[in-house]
C-alpha positions, 0 to 999 in steps of 0.5 A: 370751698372745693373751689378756692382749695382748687385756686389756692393749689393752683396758684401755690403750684404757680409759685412753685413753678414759678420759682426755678424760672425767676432764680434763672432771670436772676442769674441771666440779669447778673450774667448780663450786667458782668458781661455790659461792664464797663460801658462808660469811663471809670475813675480811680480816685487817688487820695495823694499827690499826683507823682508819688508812688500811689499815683505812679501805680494808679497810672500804669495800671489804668491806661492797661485797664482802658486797654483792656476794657475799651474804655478811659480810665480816669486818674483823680487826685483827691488829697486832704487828711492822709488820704481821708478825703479822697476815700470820703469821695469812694464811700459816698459814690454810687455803688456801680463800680464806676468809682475805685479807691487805689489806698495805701496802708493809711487807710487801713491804720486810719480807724484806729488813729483819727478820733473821727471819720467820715466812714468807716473803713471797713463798712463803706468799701468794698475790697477789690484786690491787694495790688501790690506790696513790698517789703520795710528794711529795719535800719541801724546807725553804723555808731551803734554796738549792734550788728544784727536783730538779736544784739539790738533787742539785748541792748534795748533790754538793758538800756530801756528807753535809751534808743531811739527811732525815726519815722517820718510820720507819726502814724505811718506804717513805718511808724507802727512797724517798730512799735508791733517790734517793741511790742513783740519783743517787749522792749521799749524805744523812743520815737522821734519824728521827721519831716520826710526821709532827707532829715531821717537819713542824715539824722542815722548816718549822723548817730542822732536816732539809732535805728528806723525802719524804711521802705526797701526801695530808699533803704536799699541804696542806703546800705548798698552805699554803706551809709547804714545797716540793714538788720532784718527785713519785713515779710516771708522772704528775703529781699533779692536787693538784699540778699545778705539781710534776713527776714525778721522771723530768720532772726528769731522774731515773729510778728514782724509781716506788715509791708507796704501796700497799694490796693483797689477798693469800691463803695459798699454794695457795689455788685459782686460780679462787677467786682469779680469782674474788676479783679479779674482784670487787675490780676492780669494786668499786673502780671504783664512784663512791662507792668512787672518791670515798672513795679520793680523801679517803684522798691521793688513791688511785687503784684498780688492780685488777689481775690476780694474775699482774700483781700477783705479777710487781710485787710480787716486784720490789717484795721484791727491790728494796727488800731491795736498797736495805737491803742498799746502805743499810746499814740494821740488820736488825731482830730 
């Protein structure tokens, strides 16, 4: 019995012995994989059309990661169901970090709109960084009496249902951006629905559809011409095209902080330092003057950058919030 007491301290002593020397193995195993990331091309899968705004980033910021990195960076348009089949693609590849999803606010709006998905959104990816963002401007039909946000809330609230909005999508961020309005300040207006910005622009210098709310980067030369009006913009500030139109919460209505976004994203279970690896390089590229200067003719976007973990928090809001204002909407699932 003295024996196997022996053997057993012993071998316990081994354990814990052992213990500090395989933490380190550890922590030198993933030092390594960090440090040989990346040996091989990358792919950054787009799920749009190649020449759209989406594709245009993904482009500028790939040829500054291959730079960087000493390796390709390959574009891949994947496009099918508002951006769905594309990041089918990203949920399903191996979690290495050789596959990147570049997504734009549809993939967060779409768990709340399409009835089924191939994935989940939140659990099949893996948030990288939020790379870019920019602003929506709230247009106004120059026929229409009101000149500014808290005339256009008082005329809703007493012709309910009476004003109308364009979009041109149903379920576009565009779309839900003037339905979490009507929510937060409790008024109703119809939606009507265009395809594409040339009818929604024509149909408000026209006075058919009152109101809709667009990019900054269209909306800009719309007021600028004096086509239209601009009653408030989306975000904390000001926009410096427009430096006479002011933030939603300046006119007296909060809520109102979506905008247009374009962010990184790998499959779930891609390895953390592989992760932290790939922000680190985004964020400094898309600080680059060149870089910055590009992103200012793409409506003005601004570079973010920021960290997976603060990218993960937002846009799981992001997710809950939009499926929120669907639900309330009453807006139809899409099969």
């Amino acid at each position: 019995m003295h024996s196997n007491l022996q053997v057993t301290m012993k071998l316990g002593f081994f354990v814990v012995r052992s213990l500090p020397i395989l933490l380190l193995a550890t922590v030198l195993g993933t030092s390594a994989l960090a440090q040989s990331y990346p040996n091989r091309p990358i792919r950054i899968i787009v799920p749009y059309a190649a020449g759209g705004s989406v594709d245009t980033i993904a482009r500028v910021i790939g040829a500054k990661l291959s730079d960087n990195l000493g390796q390709p960076v390959v574009i891949e348009n994947r496009v099918g169901a508002g951006g769905n089949v594309g990041a089918d693609v990203v949920a399903k590849s191996s979690p290495d970090g050789y596959t990147m999803l570049l997504a734009a606010a549809g993939h967060a709006i779409s768990a709340g709109l399409y009835k089924s998905l191939p994935f989940e959104p939140i659990k099949d990816f893996t948030p990288v960084t939020q790379v870019i963002e920019s602003a929506f401007v709230l247009l106004s039909s120059p026929k229409i009496s009101a000149a500014d946000l808290p005339e256009l809330i008082e005329l809703a609230k007493a012709k309910p249902g009476a004003l109308n909005y364009g979009s041109s999508g149903v379920g576009s961020a565009l779309h839900l951006a003037v339905e979490i309005m009507n929510n937060s300040a409790g008024i109703k207006m119809v939606h009507v629905p265009y395809r594409g910005d040339a009818p929604l622009y024509a149909a408000l210098v026209a006075g058919d559809i009152q109101l809709a709310m667009s990019p900054l980067s269209s909306g800009v030369a719309q007021i600028k011409g004096g086509l239209l009006r601009g009653l408030a913009v989306t975000g904390p500030r000001r926009a410096p095209q427009l430096p006479d139109v002011p933030t939603f919460k300046e006119a007296g209505m909060s809520g109102l902080d979506v905008s247009s976004w374009q962010s990184l994203f790998m499959p779930a279970g891609v390895p953390r330092e592989i992760v932290l690896k790939m922000q680190q390089e985004v964020a400094k590229v898309i600080r680059l003057p060149d870089v910055v200067a590009r992103f200012q003719t793409l409506g003005g976007a601004e570079p973010v950058g920021s960290t997976p973990d603060e990218w993960a928090a937002l846009f799981k809001s992001d997710v809950e919030r939009y499926t929120r204002i669907i639900e309330k909407a009453g807006i139809p699932k899409v099969h």
